[in-house]
C-alpha positions in Angstrom: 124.7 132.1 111.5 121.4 130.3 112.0 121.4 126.8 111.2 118.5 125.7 108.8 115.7 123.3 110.5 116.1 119.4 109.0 113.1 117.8 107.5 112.3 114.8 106.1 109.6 113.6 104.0 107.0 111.3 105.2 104.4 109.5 103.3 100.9 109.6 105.4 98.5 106.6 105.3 95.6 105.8 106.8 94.5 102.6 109.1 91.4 103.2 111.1 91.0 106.5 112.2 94.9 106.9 112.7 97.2 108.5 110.6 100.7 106.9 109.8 103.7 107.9 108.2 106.9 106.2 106.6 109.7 108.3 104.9 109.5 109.2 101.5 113.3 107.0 100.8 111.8 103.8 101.7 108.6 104.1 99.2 108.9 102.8 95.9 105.5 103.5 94.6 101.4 103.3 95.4 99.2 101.0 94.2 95.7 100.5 93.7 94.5 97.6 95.2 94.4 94.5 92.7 94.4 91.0 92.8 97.1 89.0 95.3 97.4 85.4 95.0 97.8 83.7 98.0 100.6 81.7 99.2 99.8 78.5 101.1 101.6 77.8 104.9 102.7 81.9 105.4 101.8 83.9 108.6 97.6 85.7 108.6 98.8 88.9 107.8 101.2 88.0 104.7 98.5 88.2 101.9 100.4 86.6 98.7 102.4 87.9 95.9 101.4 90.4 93.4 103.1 91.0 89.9 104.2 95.0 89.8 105.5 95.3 86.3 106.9 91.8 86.3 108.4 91.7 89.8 106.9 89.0 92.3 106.4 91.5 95.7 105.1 89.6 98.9 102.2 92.0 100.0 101.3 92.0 103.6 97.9 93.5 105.4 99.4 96.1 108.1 95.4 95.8 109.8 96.4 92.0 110.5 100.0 93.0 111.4 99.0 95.0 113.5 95.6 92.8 115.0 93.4 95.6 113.9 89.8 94.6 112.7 89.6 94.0 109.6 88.2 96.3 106.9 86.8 95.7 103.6 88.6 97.1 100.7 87.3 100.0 98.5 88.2 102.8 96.3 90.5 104.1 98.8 92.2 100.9 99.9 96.1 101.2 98.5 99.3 99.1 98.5 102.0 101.3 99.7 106.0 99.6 98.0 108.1 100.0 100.5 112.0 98.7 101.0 112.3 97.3 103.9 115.2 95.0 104.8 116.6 94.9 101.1 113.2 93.3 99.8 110.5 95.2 98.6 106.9 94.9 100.0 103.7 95.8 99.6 101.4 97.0 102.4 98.0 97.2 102.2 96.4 100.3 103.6 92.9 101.8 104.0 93.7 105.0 102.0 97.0 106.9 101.0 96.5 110.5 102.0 99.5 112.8 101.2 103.2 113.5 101.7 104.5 116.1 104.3 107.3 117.2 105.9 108.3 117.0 109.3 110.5 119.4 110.9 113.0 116.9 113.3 112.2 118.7 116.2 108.6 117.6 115.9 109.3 113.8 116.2 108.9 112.7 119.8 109.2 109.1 121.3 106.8 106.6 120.7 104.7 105.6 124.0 104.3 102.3 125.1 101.5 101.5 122.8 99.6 104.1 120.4 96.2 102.9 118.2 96.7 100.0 119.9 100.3 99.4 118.3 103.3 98.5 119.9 105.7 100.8 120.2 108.5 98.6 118.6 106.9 98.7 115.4 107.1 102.7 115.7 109.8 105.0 115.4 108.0 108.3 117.2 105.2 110.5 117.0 104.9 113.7 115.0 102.4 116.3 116.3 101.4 119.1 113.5 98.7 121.8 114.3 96.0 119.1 115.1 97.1 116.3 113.5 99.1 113.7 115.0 101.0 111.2 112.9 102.6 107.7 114.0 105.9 107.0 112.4 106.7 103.3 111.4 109.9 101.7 111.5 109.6 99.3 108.7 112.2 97.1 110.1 110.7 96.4 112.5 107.1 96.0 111.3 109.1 92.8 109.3 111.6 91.0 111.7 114.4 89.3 110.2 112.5 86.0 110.4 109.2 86.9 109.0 112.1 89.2 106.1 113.6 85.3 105.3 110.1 83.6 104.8 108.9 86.7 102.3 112.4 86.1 100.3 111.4 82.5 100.2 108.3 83.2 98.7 109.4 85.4 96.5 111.6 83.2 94.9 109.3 80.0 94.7 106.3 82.4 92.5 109.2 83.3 90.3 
């Protein structure tokens, strides 16, 4: 009996030229870019709050999180919802591009340091045909500290 290949889903952004990927569970929705209003005294790359359909989300700039230039927002520019940590967050990206799936025994370790990223913020590497994909592992893209100050936030804007 052959046993069937395990996929997952993964939803594919763009920062830079670099392609990255988060699975499908931990997205809630995408969003065009809109207005964020800032909150005073929180770390460069936390941006503000926006209200989604009346929820306060903390919305974060992965460029900044990552210390990637910055880039100015257009047409393309999204906010991925993601559930990270049992809060949901907003991440700003340069462009959304699709979802895929990825066969298991594509996903390979993470080096040391890809596009300039960590490799604790990632969970591996897919290679498909020509493409190659960087996997984030949202946990760890917000620490448990950085998790407690966007729950403070959260609560003072509503």
């Amino acid at each position: 009996m052959k046993t069937k290949k395990r996929e997952m889903k993964v939803i594919v952004f763009q920062l830079l030229d670099e392609e990255y990927g988060v699975d499908i569970h931990q997205v809630k929705s995408i969003e065009r870019n809109q207005d964020i209003t800032r909150v005073p005294r929180t770390p460069s790359f936390v941006k503000g709050v926006i209200n989604l359909r009346g929820v306060v989300t903390p919305v974060i700039d992965l460029r900044s999180r990552f210390e990637l230039p910055e880039a100015v927002h257009t047409e393309e520019t999204r906010i991925v919802i993601v559930n990270a940590n049992d809060l949901e967050v907003g991440m700003i990206v340069d462009a959304a591009n699709d979802v895929i799936d990825v066969p298991d025994d594509s996903v390979e370790p993470a080096p040391e340091v890809v596009g300039g990223i960590d490799a604790e913020y990632l969970d591996g590497v897919v290679k498909l045909d020509r493409r190659l994909l960087i996997l984030l592992n949202l946990e760890k893209v917000l620490n448990p500290d950085e998790i407690i100050e966007l729950r403070k936030m959260k609560e003072t804007k509503e």
